[in-house]
N, C-alpha and C positions, 0 to 999 in steps of 0.2 A: 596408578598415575600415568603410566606409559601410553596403557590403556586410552585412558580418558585425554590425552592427545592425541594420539590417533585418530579416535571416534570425533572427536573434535575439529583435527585437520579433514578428516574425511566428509564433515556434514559441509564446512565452510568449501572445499571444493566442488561438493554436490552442489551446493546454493548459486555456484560463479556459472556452472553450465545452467543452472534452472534460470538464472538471470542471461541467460544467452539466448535460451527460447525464448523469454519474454518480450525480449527486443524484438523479435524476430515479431512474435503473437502481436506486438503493439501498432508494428511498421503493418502487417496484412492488416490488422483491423483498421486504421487507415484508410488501408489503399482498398480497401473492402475486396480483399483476394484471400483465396482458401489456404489455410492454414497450412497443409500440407506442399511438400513438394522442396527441393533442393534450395539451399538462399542463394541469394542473388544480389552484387550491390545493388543497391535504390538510385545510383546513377545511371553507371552503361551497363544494367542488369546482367552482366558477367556472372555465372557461376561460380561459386564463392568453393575454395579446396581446403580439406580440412586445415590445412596451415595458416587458413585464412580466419577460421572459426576459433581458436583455444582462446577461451575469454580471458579477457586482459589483457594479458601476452602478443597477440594478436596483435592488440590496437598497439602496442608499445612496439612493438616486432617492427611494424610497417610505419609507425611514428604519426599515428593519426589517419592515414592516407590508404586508399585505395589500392591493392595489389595492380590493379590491369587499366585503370584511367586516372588516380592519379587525384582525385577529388579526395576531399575532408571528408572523414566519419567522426558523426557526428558524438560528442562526450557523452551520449546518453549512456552509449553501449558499456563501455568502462564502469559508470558510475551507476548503471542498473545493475549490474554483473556483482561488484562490488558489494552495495548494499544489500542485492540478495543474499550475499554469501555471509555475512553479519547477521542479517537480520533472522538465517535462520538458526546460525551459531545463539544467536542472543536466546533465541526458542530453546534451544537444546539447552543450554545452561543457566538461564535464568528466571523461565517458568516453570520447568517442572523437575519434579526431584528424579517420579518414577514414572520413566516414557512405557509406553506401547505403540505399537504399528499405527493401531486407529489413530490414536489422539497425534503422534506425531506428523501422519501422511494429513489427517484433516488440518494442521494450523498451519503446515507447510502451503495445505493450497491455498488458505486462507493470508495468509502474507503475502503470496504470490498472487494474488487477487488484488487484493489492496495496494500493490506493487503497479499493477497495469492499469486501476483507477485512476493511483496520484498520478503517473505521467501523463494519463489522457486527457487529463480533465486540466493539466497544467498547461498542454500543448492546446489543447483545443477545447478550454472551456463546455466541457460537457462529459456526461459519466454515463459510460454504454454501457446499455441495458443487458448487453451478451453476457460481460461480465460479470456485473451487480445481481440480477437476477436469480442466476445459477447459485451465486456463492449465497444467498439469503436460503435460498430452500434446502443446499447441502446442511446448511447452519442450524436450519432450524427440525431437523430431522435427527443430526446431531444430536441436539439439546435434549429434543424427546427421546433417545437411546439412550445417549451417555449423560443427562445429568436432567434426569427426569425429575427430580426433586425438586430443581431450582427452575422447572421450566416456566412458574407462575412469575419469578423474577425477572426474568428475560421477558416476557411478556411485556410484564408493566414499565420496564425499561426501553420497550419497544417504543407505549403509546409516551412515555416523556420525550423521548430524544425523537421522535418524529412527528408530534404534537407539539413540541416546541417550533419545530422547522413551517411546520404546515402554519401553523396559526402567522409566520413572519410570513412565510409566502403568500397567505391570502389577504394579511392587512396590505401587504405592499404591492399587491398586484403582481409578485412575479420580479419585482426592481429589485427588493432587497438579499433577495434569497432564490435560487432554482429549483424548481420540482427534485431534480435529480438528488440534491442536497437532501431533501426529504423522504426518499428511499433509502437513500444513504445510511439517515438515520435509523431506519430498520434496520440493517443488518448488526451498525454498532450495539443498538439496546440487545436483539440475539446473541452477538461475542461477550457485552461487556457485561451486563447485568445494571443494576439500579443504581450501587456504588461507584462504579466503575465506569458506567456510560457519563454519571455527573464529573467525575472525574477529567476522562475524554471532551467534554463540552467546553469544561473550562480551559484545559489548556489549548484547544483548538481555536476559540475566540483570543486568548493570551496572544500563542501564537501568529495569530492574524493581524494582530492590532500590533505587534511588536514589527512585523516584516512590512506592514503596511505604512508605517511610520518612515523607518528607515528607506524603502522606495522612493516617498514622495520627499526626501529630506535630501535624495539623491538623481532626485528632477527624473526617476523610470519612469512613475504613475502621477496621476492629477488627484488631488481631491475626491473627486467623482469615476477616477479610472475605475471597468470591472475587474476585478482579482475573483480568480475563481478561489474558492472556498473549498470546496472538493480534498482537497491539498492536505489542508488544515486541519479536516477533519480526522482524516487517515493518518497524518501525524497523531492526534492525538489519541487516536485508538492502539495505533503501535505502544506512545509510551504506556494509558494506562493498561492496555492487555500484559506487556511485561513489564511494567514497576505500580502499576495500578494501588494495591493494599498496601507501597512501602511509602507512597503518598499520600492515599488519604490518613495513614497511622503519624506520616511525619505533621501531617496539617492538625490532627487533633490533639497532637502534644504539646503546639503553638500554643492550644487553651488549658491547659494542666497544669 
């Protein structure tokens, strides 16, 4: 029991620094600057000292604000920090019984991927290909390793959840939906499988339609404002990848 705190508190601290690089990975890709090299605030690019860095703490330490000019840091940092540190707690305890290195280090990157998707594509309406790319061929070399059996399902999960996307992108010319959305969709059908990506879809569109309501009920967006999508999708891939089978089993009990 002591144990499995421990290991517990230690993945959630692991998770608060991995969400500290991301910030960081999110701000250069950006500012299209190489990933390496010391941080720096994004205002009077001052050299940031490790006291400046301890995630969360930091922001809380200095109350929002800048050690050396004095400007707002911005809530992402806190709140990416945060949700890393959950989301990979949630990994460690609620998908799998019996971890290994591999499987753990691959979903860890894979959260962490989808971590620097949703914010990019929330911030600036578009889903870098640095990213996406990378995480689709780790995924699907994955698949062929570790779960060779099921690779024909991920496949066909592949051409639904981006055969879906692709057919709204080409009837709408591009208005209803963005190509990126449609790569997207590859990687989900790779993680989730045929259950699971159906799964991912619906509450992704739920999701969308539920946030999209509330905006325009609250004068943020128009009728026709664009809402990236992006978002929603990797929302809905986080729930079904960890609660995926305890959903589709709660939806077929509805009919029993």
């Amino acid at each position: 029991m002591l144990a499995d705190i421990f290991i517990g508190l230690f993945v959630f601290v692991f998770g608060l620094c991995v969400g500290s690089f991301l910030n960081c990975f999110i701000y250069r890709l950006e500012q299209k600057k190489k990933i390496t090299g010391r941080s720096f605030c994004p205002h009077c690019k001052h050299t940031l000292e490790w006291i400046d860095l301890v995630p969360v703490l930091s922001f809380l330490f200095l109350r929002g604000k800048c050690r050396y000019c004095g400007k707002k840091i911005s809530i992402q940092y806190p709140l990416v920090e945060i949700a890393t540190g959950l989301i990979f707690l949630l990994i460690l305890n609620l998908k799998f019984e019996i971890l290994n290195f591999i499987d753990l280090a691959f979903w860890f990157y894979i959260a962490s991927s989808l971590i620097i998707i949703f914010i990019y594509d929330l911030k600036h309406y578009l889903i870098p290909d640095k990213v996406l790319f990378p995480a689709i061929i780790i995924t699907f070399f994955y698949n062929l390793f570790v779960n060779f059996s099921l690779i024909t399902n991920f496949l066909i999960a592949v051409v639904i959840a981006s055969g879906f996307f692709l057919t709204i992108f080409l009837v709408s010319k591009g208005k209803w939906m963005g190509f990126g959305d449609v790569k997207l969709a590859v990687l989900m059908g790779l993680l989730l499988g045929v259950k699971n990506v159906l799964v991912a879809l619906f509450l992704a569109f739920f999701l969308g339609a539920v946030i999209s309501i509330i905006l325009i009920i609250l004068n943020r967006k128009k009728l026709k404002s664009e809402i990236p999508f992006g978002p929603f999708l990797i929302a809905g891939t986080f729930l079904a990848m960890i609660w995926g089978q305890q959903i589709v089993l709660w939806y077929l009990n509805m009919f029993i």
